[in-house]
Wavefront OBJ file of the C-alpha trace (Angstrom):
o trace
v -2.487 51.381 -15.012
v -5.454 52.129 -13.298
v -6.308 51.897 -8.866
v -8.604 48.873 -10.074
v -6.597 46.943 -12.570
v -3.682 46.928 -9.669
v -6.113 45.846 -7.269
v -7.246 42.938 -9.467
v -3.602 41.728 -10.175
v -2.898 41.388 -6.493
v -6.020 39.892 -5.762
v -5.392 37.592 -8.770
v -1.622 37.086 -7.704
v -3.048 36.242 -4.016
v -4.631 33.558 -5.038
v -2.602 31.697 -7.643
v -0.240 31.829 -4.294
v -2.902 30.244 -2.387
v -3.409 27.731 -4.760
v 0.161 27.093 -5.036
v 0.498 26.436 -1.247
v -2.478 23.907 -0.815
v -1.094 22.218 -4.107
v 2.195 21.543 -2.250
v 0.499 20.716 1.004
v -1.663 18.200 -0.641
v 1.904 16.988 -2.283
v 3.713 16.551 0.858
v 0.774 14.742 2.972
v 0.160 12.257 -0.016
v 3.985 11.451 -0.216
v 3.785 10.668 3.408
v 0.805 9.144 3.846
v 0.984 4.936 5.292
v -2.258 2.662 4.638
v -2.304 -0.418 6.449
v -3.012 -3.432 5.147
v -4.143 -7.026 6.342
v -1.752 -10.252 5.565
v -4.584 -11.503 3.337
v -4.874 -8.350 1.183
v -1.210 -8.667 1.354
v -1.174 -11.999 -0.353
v -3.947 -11.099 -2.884
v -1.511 -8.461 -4.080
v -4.338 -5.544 -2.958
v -0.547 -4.139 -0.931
v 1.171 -1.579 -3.413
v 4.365 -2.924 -4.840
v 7.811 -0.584 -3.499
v 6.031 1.849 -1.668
v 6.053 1.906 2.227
v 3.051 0.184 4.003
v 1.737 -1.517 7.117
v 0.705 -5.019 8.293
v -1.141 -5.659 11.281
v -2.019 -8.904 12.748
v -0.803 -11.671 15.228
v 2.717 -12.617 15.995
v 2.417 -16.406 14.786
v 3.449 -18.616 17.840
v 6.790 -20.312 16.751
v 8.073 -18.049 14.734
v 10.371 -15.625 16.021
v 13.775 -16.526 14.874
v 17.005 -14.086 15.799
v 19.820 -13.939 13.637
v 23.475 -14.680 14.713
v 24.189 -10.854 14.378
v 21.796 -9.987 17.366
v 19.804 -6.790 15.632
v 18.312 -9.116 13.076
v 14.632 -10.690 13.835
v 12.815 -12.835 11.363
v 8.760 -13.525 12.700
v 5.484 -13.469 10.926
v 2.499 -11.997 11.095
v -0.644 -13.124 10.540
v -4.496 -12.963 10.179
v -5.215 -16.572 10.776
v -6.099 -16.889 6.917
v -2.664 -15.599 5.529
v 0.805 -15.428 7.199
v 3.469 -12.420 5.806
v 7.545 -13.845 6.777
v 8.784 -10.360 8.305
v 12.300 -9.427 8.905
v 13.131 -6.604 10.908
v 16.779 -5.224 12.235
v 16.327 -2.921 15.549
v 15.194 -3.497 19.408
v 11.601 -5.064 19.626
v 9.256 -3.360 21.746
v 8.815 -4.795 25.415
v 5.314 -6.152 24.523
v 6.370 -7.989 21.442
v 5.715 -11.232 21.957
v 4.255 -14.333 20.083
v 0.486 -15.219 20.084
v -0.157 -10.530 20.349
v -1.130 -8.331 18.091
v 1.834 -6.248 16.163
v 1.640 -3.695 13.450
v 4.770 -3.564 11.116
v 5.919 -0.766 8.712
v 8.014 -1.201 6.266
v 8.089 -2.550 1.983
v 7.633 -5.416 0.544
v 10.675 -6.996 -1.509
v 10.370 -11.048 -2.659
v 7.464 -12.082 -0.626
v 9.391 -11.131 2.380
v 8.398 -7.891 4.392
v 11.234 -5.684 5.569
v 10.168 -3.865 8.339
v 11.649 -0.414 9.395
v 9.194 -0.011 12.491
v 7.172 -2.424 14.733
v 4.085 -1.485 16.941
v 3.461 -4.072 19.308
v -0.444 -3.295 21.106
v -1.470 -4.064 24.012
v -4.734 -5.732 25.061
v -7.981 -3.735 26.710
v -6.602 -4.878 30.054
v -2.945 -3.240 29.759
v -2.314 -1.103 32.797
v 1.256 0.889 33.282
v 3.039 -0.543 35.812
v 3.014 2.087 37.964
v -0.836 2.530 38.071
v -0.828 -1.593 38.479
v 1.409 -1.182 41.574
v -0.870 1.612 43.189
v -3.855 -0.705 42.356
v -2.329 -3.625 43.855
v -1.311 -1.798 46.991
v -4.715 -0.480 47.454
v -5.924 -4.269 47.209
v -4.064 -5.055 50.094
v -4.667 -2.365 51.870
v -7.736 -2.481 51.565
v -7.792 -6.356 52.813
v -5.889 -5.361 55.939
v -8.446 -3.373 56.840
v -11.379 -5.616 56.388
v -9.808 -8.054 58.772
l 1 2 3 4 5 6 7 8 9 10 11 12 13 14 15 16 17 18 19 20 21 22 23 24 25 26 27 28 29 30 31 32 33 34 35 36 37 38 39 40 41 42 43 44 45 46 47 48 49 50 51 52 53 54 55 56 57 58 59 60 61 62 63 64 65 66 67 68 69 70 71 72 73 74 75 76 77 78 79 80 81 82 83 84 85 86 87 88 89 90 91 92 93 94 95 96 97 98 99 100 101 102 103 104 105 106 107 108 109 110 111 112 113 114 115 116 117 118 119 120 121 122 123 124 125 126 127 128 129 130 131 132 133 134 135 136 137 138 139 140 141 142 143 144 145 146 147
């Protein structure tokens, strides 16, 4: 074989490995990719069927029920249009609470969404606690000295 018919094998070779790689990149990030979806698309069937998804909405107020076990939560969320029953075994995040925004994960079996994760979020005004403390101090603070 000749210096240039080498050179175009590995070149050749090179990039059918390239190729290869993205193609299994693009596999895995597909396979793992979550879309989120609205309790209304949810209900209009627009959710895909078995695969892993999320909700996000409101907690409904009334609605968290736990089961005798302890671990087991049943709530809903909801859009104020649509409301998706949601059980979930696991600790609830400190924030969870009814009437706030939540964002489940988890598949859809029976009408009934079993979640594997919840996201509870937090409103514009959320401040850690430790920042809320230093704020607060500097409040009265700053009162002492205006007096």
């Amino acid at each position: 074989m000749k210096a240039r018919s080498k050179r175009l094998m590995l070149v050749g070779g090179g990039v059918a490995l390239l190729f290869a790689a993205v193609a299994l990149v693009l596999s895995a990030f597909q396979q793992n990719l979550v879309f989120f979806h609205t309790p209304t698309e949810v209900s209009e069937g627009k959710a895909p069927t078995g695969k892993t998804f999320r909700i996000g909405g409101m907690v409904e107020d009334g609605s968290i029920a736990r089961e005798a076990d302890g671990i087991t939560v049943r709530f809903a969320i909801t859009d104020t249009a649509k409301v998706i029953p949601v059980t979930y075994k696991g600790t609830l995040p400190d924030l969870f609470k009814e009437g706030k925004g939540a964002v489940v994960q988890g598949k859809l079996e029976g009408g009934v969404f079993h979640a594997t994760e919840v996201l509870a979020k937090h409103d514009e005004n959320y401040m850690p606690p430790e920042a809320a403390h230093a704020v607060e101090q500097a409040q009265k603070a700053a009162q002492t000295l205006s007096q």
